[in-house]
The first five atom37 places (N, CA, C, CB, O) and aatype in JSON, in Angstrom:
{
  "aatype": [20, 20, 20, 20, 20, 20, 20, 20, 20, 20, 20, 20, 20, 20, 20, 20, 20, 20, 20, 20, 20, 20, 20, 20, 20, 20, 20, 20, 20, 20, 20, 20],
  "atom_mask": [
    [1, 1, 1, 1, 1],
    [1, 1, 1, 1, 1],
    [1, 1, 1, 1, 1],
    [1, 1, 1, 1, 1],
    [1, 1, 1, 1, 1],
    [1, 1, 1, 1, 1],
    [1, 1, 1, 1, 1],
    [1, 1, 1, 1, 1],
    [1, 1, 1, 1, 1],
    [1, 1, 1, 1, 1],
    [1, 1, 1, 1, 1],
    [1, 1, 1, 1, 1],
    [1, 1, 1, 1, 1],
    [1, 1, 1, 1, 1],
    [1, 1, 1, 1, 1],
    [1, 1, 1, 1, 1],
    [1, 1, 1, 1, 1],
    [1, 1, 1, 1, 1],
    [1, 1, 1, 1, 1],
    [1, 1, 1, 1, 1],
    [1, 1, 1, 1, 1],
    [1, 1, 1, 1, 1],
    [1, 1, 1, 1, 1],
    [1, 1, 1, 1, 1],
    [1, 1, 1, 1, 1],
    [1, 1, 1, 1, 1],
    [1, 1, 1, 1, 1],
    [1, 1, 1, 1, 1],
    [1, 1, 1, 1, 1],
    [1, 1, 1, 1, 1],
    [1, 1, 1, 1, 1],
    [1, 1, 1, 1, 1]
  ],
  "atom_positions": [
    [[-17.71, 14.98, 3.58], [-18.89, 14.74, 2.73], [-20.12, 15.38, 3.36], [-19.12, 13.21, 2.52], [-20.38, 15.32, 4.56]],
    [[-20.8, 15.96, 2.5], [-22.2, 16.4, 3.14], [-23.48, 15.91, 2.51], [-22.33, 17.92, 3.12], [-24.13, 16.05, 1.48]],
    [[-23.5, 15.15, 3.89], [-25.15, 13.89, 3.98], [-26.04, 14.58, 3.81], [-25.7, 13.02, 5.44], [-26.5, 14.43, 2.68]],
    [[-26.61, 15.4, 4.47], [-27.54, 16.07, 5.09], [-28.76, 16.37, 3.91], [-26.84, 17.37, 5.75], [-29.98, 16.39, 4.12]],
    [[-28.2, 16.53, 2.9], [-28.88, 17.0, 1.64], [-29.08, 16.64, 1.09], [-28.75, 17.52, 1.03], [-29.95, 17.19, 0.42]],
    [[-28.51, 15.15, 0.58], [-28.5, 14.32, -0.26], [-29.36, 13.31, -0.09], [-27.45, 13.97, -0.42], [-29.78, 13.73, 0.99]],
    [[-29.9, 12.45, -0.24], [-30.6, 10.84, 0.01], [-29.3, 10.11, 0.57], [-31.28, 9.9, -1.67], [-28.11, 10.43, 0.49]],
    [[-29.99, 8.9, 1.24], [-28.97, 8.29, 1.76], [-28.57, 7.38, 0.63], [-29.29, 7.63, 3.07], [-29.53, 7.0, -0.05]],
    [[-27.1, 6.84, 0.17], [-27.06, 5.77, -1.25], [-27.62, 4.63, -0.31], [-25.21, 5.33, -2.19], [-27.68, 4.59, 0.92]],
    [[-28.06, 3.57, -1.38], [-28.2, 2.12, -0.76], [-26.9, 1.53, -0.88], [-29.29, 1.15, -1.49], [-25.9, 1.85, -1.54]],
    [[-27.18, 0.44, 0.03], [-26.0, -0.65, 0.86], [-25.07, -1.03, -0.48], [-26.88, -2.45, 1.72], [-23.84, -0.88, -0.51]],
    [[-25.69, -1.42, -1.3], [-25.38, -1.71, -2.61], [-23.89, -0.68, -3.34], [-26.92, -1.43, -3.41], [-22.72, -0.9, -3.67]],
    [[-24.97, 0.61, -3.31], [-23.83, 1.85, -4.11], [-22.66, 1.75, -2.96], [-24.59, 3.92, -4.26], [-21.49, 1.43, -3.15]],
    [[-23.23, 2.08, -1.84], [-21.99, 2.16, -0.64], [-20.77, 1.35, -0.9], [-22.49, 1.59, 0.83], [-19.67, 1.91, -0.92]],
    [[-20.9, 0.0, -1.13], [-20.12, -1.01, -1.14], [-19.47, -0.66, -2.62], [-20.9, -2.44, -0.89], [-18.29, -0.32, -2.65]],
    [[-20.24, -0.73, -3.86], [-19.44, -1.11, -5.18], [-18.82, 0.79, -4.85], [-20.71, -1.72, -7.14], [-17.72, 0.91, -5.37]],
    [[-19.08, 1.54, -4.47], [-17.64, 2.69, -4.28], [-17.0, 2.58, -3.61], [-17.64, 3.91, -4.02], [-16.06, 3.37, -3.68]],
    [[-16.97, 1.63, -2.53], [-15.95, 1.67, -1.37], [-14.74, 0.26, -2.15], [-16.96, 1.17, 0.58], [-13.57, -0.06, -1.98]],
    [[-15.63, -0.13, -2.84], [-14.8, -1.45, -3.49], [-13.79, -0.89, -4.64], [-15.98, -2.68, -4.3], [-12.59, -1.13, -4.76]],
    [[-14.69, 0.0, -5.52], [-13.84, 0.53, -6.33], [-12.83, 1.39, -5.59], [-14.52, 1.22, -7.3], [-11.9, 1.6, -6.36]],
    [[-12.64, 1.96, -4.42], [-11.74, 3.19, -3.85], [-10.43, 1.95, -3.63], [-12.5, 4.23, -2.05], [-9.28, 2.01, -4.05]],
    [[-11.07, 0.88, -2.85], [-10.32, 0.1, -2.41], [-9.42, -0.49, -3.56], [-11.05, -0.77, -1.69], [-8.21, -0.31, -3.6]],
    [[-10.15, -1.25, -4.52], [-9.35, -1.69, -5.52], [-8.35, -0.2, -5.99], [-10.41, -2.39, -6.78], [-7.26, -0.55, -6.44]],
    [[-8.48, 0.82, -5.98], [-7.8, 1.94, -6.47], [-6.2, 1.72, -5.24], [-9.01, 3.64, -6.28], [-5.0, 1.78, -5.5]],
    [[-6.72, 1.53, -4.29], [-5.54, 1.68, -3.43], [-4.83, 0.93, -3.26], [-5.65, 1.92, -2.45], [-3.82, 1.16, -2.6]],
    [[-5.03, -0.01, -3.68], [-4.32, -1.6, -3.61], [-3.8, -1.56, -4.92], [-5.43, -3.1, -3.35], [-2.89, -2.37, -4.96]],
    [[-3.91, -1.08, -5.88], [-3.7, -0.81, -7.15], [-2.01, -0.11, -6.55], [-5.12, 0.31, -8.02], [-0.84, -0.49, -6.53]],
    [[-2.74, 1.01, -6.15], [-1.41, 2.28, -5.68], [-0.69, 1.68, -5.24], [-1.53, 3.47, -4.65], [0.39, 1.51, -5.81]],
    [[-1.05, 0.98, -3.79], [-0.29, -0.03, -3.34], [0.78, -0.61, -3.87], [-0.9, -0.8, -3.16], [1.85, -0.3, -3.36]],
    [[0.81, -1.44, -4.85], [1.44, -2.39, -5.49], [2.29, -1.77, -6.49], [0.55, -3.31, -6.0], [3.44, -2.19, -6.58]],
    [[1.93, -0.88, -7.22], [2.98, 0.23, -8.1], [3.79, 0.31, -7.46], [2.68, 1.62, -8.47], [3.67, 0.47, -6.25]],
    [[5.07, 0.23, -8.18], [6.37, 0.75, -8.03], [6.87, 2.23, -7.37], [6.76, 0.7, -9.26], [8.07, 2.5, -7.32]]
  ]
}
């Protein structure tokens, strides 16, 4: 990823995308 250029997200965005990635993988996870 490249920070450098961008604004930093708030604590907030950080979390509800890391939540959604997570729920994605746990999703994968559990599939057959």
């Amino acid at each position: 990823m490249v920070g450098a250029e961008f604004e930093v997200p708030e604590p907030a965005e950080v979390q509800a995308a890391a939540g959604a990635v997570g729920k994605r993988l746990r999703c994968a996870g559990k599939a057959p």
